[in-house]
OpenMM code with the backbone's topology and positions (N, CA, C; nanometers):
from openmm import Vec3, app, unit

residues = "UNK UNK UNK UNK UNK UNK UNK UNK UNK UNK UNK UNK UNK UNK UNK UNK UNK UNK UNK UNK UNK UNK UNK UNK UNK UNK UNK UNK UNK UNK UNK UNK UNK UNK UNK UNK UNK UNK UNK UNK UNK UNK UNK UNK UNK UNK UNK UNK UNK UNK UNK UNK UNK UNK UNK UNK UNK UNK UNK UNK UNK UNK UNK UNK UNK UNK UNK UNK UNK UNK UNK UNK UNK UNK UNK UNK UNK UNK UNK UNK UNK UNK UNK UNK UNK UNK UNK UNK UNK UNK UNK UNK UNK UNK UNK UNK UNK UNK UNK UNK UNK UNK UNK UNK UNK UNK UNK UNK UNK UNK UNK UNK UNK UNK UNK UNK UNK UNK UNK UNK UNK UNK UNK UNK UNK UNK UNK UNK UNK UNK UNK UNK UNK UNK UNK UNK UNK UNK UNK UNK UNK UNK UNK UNK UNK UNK UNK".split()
positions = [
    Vec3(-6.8031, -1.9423, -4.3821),
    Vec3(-6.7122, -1.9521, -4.2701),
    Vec3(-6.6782, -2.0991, -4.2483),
    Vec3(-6.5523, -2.1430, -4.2459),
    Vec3(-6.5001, -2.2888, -4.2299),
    Vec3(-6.5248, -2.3291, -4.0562),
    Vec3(-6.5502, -2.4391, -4.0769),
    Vec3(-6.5567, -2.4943, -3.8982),
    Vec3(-6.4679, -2.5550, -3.9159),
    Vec3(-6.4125, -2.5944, -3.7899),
    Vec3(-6.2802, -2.7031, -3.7778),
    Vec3(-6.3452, -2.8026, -3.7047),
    Vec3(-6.5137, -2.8327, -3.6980),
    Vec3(-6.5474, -2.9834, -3.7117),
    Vec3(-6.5801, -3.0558, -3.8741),
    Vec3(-6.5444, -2.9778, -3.9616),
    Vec3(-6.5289, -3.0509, -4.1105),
    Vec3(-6.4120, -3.1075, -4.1065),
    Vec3(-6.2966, -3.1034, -4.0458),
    Vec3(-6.1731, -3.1741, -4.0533),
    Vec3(-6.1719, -3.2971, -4.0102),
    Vec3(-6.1177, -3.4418, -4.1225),
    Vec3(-6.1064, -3.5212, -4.0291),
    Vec3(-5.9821, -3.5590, -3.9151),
    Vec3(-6.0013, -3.6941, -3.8406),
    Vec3(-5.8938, -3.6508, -3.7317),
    Vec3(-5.7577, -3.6682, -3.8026),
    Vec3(-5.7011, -3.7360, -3.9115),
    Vec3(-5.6040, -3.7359, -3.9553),
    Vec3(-5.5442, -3.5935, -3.9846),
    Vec3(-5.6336, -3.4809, -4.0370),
    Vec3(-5.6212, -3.3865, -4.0707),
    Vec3(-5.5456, -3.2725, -3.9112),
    Vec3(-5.6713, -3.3110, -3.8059),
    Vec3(-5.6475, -3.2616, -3.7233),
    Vec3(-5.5150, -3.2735, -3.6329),
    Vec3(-5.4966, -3.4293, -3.6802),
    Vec3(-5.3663, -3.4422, -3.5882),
    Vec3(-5.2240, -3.3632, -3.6995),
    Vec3(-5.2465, -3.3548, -3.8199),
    Vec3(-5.1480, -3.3069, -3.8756),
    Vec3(-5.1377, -3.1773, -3.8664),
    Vec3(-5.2669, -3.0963, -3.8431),
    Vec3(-5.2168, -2.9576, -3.7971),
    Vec3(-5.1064, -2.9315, -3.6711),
    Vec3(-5.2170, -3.0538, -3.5796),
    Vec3(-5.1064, -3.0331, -3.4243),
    Vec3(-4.9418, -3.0505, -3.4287),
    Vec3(-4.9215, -3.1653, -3.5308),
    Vec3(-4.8235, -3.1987, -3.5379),
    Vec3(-4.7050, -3.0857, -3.6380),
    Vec3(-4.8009, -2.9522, -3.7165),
    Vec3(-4.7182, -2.9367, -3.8295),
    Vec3(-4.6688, -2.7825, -3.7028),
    Vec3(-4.7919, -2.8048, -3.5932),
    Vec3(-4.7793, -2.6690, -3.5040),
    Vec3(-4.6390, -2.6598, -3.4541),
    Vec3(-4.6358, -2.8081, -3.3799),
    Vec3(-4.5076, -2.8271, -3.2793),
    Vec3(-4.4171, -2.8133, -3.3033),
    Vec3(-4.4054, -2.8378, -3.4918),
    Vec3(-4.2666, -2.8380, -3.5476),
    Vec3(-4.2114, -2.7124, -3.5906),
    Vec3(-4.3577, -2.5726, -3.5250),
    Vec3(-4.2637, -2.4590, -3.5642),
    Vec3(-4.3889, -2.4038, -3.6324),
    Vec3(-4.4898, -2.4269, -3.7098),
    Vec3(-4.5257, -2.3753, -3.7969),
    Vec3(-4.6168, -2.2619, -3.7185),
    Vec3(-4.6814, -2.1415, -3.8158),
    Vec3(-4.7385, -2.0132, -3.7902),
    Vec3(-4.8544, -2.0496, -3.8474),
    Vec3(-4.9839, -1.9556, -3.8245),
    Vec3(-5.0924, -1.9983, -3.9078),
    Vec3(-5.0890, -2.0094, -4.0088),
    Vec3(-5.0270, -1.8691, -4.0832),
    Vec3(-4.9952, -1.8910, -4.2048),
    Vec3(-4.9621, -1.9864, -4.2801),
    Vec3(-4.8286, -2.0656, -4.2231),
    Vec3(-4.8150, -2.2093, -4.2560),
    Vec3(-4.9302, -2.2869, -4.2752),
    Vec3(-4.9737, -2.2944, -4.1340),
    Vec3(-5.0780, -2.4420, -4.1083),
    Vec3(-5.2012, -2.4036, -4.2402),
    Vec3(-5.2376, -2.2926, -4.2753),
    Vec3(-5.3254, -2.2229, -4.3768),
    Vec3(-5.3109, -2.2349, -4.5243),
    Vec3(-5.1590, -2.2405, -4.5247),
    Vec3(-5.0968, -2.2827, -4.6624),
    Vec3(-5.1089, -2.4517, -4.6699),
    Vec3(-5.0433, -2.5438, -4.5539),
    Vec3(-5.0348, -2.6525, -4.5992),
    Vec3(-5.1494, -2.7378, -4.5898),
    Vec3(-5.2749, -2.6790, -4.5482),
    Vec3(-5.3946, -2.7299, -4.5201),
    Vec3(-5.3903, -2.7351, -4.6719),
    Vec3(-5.3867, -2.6052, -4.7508),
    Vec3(-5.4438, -2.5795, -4.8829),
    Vec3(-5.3337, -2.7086, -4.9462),
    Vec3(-5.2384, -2.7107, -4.9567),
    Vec3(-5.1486, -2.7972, -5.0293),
    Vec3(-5.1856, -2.9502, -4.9730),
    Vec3(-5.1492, -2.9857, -4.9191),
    Vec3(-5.1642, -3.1013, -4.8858),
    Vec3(-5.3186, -3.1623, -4.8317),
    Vec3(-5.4031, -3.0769, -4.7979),
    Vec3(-5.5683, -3.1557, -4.8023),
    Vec3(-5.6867, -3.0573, -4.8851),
    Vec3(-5.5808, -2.9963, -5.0323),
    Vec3(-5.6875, -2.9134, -5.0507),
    Vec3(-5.8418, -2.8421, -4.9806),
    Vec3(-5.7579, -2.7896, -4.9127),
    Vec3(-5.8950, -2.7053, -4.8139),
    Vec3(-5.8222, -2.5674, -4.7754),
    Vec3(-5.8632, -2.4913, -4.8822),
    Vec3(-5.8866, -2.3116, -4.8751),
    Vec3(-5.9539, -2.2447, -4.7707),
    Vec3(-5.8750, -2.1899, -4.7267),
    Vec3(-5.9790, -2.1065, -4.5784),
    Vec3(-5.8863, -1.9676, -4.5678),
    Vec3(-5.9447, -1.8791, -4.5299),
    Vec3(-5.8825, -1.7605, -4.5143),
    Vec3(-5.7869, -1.7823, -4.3846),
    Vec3(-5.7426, -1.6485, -4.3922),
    Vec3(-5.6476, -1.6389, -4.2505),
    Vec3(-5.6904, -1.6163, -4.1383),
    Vec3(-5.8207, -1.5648, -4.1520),
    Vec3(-5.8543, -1.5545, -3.9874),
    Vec3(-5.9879, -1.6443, -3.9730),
    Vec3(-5.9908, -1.7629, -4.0666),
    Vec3(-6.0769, -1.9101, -4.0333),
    Vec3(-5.9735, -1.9392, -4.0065),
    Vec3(-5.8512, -1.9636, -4.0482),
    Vec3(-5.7539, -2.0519, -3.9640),
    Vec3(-5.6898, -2.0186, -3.8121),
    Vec3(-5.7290, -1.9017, -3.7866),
    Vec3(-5.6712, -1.8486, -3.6358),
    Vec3(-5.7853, -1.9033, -3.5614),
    Vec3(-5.9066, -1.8721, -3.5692),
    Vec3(-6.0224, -1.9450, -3.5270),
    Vec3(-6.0482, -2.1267, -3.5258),
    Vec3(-5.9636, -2.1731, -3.6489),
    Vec3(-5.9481, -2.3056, -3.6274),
    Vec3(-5.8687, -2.3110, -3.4910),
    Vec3(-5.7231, -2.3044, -3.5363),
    Vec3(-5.6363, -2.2784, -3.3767),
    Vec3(-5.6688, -2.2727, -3.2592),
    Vec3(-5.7567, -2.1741, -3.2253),
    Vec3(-5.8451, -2.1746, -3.1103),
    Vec3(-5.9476, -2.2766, -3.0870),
    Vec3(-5.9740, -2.3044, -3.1435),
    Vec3(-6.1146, -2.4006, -3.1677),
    Vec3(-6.0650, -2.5488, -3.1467),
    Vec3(-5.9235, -2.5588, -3.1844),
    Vec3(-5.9124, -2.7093, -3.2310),
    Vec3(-5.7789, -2.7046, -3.0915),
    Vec3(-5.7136, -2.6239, -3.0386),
    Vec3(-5.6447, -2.5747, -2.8881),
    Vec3(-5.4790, -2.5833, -2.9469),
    Vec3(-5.4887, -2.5793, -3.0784),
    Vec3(-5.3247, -2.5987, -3.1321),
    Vec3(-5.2557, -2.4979, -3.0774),
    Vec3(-5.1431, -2.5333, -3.0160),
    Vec3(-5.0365, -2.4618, -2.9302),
    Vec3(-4.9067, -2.4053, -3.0476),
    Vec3(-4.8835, -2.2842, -3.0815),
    Vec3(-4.8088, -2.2379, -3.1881),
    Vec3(-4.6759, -2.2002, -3.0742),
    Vec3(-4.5353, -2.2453, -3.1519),
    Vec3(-4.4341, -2.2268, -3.0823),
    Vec3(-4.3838, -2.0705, -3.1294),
    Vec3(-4.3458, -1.9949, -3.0455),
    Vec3(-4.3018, -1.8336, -3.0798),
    Vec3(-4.1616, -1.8377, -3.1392),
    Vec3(-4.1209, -1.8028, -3.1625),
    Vec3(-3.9657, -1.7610, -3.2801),
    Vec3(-3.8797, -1.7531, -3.1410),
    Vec3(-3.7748, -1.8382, -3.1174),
    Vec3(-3.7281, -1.7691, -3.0232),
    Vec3(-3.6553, -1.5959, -3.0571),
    Vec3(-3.6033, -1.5237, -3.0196),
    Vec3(-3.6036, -1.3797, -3.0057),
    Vec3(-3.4353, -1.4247, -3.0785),
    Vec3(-3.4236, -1.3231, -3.1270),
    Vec3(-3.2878, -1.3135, -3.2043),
    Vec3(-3.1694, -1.2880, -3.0854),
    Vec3(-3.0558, -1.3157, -3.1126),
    Vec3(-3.0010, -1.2618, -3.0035),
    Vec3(-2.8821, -1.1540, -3.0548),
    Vec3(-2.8857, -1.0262, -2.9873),
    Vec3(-2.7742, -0.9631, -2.9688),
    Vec3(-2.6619, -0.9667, -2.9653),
    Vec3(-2.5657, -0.8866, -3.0632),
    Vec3(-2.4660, -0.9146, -3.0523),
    Vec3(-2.4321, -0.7610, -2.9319),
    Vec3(-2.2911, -0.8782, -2.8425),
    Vec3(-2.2644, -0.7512, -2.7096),
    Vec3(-2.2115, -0.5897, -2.8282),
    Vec3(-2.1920, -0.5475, -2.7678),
    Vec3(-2.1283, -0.3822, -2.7973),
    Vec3(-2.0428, -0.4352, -2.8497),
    Vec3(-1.9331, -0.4736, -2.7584),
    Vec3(-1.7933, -0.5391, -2.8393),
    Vec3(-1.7631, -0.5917, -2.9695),
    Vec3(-1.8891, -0.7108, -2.9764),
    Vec3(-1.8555, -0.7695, -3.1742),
    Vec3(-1.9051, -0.6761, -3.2208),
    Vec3(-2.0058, -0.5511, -3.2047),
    Vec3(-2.0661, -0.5183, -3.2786),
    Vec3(-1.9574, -0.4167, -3.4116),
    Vec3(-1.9646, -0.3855, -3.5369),
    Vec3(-1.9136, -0.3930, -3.6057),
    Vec3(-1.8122, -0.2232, -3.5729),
    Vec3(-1.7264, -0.1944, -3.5294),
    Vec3(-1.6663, -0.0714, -3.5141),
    Vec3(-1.6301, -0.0013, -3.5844),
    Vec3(-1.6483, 0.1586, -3.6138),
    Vec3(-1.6205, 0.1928, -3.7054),
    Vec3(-1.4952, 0.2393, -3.7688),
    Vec3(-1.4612, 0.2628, -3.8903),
    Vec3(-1.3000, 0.2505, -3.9237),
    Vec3(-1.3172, 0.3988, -3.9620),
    Vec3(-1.1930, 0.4568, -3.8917),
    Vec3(-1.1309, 0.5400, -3.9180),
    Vec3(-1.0782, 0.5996, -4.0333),
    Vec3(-1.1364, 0.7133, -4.1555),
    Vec3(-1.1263, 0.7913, -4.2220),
    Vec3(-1.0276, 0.8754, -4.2638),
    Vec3(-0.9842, 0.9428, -4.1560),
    Vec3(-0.8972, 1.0362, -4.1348),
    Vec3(-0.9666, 1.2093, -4.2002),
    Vec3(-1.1274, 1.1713, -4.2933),
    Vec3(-1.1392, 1.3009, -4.3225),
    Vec3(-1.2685, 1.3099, -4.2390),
    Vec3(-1.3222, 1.4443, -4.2495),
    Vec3(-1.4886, 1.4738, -4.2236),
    Vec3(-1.5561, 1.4914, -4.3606),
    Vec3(-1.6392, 1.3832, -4.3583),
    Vec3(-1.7116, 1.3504, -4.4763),
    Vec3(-1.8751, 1.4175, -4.4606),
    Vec3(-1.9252, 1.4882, -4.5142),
    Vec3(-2.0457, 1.5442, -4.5146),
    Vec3(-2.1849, 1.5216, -4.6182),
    Vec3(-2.2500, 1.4710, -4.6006),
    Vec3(-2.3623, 1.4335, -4.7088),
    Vec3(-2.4883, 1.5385, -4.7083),
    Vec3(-2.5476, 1.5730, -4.7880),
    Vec3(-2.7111, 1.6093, -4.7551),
    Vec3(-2.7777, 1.5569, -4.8374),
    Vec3(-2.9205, 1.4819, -4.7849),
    Vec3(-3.0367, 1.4013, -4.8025),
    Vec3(-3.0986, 1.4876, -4.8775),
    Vec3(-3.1677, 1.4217, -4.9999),
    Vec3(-3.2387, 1.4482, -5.1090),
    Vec3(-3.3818, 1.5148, -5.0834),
    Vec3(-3.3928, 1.4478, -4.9086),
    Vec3(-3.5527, 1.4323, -4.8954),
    Vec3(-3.5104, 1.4657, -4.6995),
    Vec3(-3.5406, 1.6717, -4.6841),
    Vec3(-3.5042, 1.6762, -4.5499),
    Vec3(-3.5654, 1.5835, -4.4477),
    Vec3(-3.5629, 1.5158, -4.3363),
    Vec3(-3.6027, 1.4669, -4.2339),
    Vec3(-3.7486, 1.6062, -4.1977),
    Vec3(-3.8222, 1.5000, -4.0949),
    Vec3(-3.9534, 1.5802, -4.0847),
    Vec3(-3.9226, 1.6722, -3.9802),
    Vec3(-3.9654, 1.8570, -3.9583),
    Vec3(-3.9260, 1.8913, -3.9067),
    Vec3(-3.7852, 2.0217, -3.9427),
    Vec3(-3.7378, 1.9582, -4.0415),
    Vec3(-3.5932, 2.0020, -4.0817),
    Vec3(-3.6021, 2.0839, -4.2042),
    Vec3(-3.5005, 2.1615, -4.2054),
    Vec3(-3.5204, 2.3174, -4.3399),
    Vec3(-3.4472, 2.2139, -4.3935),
    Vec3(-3.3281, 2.1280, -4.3775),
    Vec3(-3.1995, 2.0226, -4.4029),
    Vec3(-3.1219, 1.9687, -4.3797),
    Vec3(-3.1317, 1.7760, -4.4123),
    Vec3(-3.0161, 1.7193, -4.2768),
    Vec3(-2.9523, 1.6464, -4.4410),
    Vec3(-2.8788, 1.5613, -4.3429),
    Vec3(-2.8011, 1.4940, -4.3833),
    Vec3(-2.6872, 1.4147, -4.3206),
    Vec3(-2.5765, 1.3554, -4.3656),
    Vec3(-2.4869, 1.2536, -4.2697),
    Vec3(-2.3777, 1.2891, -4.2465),
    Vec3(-2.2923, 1.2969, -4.1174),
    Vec3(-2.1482, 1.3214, -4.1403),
    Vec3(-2.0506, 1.2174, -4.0792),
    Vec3(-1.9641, 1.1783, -4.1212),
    Vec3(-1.8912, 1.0275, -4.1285),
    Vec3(-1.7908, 1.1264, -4.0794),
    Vec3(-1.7239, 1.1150, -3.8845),
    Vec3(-1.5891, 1.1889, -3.8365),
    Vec3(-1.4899, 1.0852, -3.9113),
    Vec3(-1.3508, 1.2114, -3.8617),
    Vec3(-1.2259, 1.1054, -3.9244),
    Vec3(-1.2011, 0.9668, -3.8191),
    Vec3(-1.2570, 0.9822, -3.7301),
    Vec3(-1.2663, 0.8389, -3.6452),
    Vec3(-1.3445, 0.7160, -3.6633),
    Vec3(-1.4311, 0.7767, -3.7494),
    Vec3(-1.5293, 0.6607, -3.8192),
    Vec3(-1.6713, 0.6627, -3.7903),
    Vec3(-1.6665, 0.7560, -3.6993),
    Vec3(-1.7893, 0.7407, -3.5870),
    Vec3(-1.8995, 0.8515, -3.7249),
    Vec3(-1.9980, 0.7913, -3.6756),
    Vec3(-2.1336, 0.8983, -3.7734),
    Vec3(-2.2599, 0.9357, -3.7198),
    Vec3(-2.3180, 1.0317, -3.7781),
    Vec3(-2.3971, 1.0895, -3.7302),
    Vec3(-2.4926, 1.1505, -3.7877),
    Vec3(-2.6632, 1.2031, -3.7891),
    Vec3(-2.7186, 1.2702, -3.8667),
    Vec3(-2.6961, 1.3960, -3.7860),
    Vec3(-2.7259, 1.4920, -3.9426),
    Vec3(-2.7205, 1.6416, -3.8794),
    Vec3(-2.8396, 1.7021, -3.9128),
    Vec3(-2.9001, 1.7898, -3.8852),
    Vec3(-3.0073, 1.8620, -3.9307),
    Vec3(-2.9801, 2.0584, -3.8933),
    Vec3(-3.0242, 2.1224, -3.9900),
    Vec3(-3.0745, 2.2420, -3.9543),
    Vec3(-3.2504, 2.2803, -3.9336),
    Vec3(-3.3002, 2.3495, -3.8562),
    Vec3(-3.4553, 2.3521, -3.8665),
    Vec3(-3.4308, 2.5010, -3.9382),
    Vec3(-3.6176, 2.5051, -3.9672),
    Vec3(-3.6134, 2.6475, -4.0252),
    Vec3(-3.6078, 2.7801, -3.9794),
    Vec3(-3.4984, 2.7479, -3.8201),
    Vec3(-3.4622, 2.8880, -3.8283),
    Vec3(-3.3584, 2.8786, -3.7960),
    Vec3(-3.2687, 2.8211, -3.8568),
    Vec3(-3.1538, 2.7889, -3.8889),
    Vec3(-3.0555, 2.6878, -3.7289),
    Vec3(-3.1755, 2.6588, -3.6706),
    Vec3(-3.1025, 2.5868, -3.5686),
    Vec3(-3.0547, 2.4560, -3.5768),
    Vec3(-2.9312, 2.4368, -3.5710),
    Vec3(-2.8711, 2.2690, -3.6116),
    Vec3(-2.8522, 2.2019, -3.4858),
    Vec3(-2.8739, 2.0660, -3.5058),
    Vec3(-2.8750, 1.9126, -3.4619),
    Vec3(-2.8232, 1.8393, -3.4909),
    Vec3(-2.7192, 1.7870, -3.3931),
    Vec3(-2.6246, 1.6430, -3.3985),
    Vec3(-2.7316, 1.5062, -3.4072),
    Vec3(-2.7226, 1.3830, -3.4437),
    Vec3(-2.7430, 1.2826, -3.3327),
    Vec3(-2.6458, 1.1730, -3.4155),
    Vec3(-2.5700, 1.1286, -3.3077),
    Vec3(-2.4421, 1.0782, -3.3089),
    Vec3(-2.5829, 0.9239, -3.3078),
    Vec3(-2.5042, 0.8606, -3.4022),
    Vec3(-2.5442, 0.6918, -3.3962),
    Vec3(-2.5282, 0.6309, -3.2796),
    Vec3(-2.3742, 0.6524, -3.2005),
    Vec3(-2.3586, 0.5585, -3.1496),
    Vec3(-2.3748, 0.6970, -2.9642),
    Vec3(-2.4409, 0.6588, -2.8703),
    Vec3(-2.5417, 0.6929, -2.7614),
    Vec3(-2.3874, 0.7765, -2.6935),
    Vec3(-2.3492, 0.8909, -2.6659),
    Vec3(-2.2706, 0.9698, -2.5602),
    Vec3(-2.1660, 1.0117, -2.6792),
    Vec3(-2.1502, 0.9735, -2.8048),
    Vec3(-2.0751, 1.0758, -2.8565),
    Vec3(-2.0177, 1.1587, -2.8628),
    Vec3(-1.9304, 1.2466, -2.8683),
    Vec3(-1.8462, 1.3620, -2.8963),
    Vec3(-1.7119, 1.3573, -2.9924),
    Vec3(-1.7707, 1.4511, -3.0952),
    Vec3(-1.6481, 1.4320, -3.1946),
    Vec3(-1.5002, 1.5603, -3.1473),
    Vec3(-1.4194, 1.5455, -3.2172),
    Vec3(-1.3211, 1.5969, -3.1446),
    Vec3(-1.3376, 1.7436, -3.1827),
    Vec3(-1.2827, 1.8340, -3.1422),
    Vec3(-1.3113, 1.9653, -3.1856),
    Vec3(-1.2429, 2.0174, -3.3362),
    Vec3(-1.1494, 1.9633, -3.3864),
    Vec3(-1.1151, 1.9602, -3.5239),
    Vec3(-1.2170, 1.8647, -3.5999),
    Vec3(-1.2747, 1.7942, -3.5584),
    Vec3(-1.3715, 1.7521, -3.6532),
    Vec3(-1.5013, 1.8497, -3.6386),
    Vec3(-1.4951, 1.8963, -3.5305),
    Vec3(-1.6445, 1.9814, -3.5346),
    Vec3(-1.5967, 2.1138, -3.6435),
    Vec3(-1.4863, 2.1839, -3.6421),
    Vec3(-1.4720, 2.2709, -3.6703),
    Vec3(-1.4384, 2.2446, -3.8704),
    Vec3(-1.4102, 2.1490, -3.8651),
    Vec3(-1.3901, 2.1014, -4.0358),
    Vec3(-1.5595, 2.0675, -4.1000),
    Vec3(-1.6614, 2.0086, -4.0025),
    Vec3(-1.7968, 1.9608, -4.0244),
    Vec3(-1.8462, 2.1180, -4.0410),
    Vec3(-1.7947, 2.1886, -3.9574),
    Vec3(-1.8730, 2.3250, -3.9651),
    Vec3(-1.8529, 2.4108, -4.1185),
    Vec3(-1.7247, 2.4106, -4.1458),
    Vec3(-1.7089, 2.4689, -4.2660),
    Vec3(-1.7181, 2.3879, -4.3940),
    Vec3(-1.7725, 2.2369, -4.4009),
    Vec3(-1.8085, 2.1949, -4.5232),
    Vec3(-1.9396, 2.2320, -4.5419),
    Vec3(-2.0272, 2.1893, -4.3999),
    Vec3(-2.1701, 2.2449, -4.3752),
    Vec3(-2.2250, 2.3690, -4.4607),
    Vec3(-2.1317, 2.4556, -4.3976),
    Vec3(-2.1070, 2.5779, -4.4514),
    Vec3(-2.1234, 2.5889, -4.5807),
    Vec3(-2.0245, 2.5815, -4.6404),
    Vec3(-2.0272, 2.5557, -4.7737),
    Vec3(-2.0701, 2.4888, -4.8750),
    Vec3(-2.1708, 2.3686, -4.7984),
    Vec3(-2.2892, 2.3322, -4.8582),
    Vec3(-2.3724, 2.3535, -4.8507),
    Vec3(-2.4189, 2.4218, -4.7878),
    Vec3(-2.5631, 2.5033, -4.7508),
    Vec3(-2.5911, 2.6156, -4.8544),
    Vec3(-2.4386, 2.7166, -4.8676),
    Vec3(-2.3773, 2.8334, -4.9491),
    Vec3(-2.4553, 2.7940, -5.1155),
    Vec3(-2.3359, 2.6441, -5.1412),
    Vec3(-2.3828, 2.6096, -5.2785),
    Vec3(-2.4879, 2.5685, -5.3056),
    Vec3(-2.6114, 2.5119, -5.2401),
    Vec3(-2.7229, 2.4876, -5.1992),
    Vec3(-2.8306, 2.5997, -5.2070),
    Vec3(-2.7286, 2.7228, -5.1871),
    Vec3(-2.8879, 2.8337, -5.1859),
    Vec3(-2.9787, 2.8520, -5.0633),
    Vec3(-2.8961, 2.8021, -4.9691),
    Vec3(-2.9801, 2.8524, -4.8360),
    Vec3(-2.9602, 2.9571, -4.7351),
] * unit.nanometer
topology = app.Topology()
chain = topology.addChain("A")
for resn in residues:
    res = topology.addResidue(resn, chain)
    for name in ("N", "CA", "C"):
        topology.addAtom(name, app.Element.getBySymbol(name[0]), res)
């Protein structure tokens, strides 16, 4: 088990200093090894940290893009229908359907033949010619499918 009173203070101040500038243990663990040859596992170096009071700066948080930029979807003009190789858990068989508005969605049937929307984007509703075109490709993939 490594102590972090084997370090000298040059050493010590370069951890503090490699902390402030961002670095993770991981880092400080790697460049200990690179630059003062001294190997220590990952959780001797979290214990150094503590031990030695190095202050690690957090990632600031990514930021969101509003609803608005977020990327909108383009309009098709058909109802496009997919089924997944590998049903969702739960499911006899799902798969994806891309409306002619652009908007998409997974679908699922369970095994007693009860089907499930969930629209990607939260309050959804596709128009009733798209429900009724989704229904009869469905249909007819299920048919050629053998179910």
């Amino acid at each position: 088990m490594f102590s972090a009173s084997k370090l000298s203070e040059e050493q010590k101040s370069a951890l503090h200093r490699w902390a402030a500038d961002g670095a993770s243990i991981a880092d400080l663990q790697k460049r200990l090894k690179d630059e003062f040859d001294i190997g220590i596992t990952y959780m001797d170096a979290r214990f150094m940290v503590l031990d030695l009071g190095i202050e690690l700066k957090e990632a600031p948080p990514e930021e969101k893009k509003p609803e608005e930029e977020a990327a909108k979807p383009v309009p098709t003009g058909t109802v496009e229908v997919t089924m997944d190789g590998l049903a969702l858990p739960g499911a006899l068989i799902s798969g994806k359907v891309t409306f002619s508005d652009g908007e998409t969605a997974v679908w699922m049937l369970d095994h007693h033949g009860r089907p499930g929307l969930d629209p990607d984007r939260a309050g959804y509703r596709p128009t009733q010619e798209d429900v009724i075109d989704f229904q009869k490709q469905l249909s007819e993939m299920v048919r050629r499918k053998g179910y």
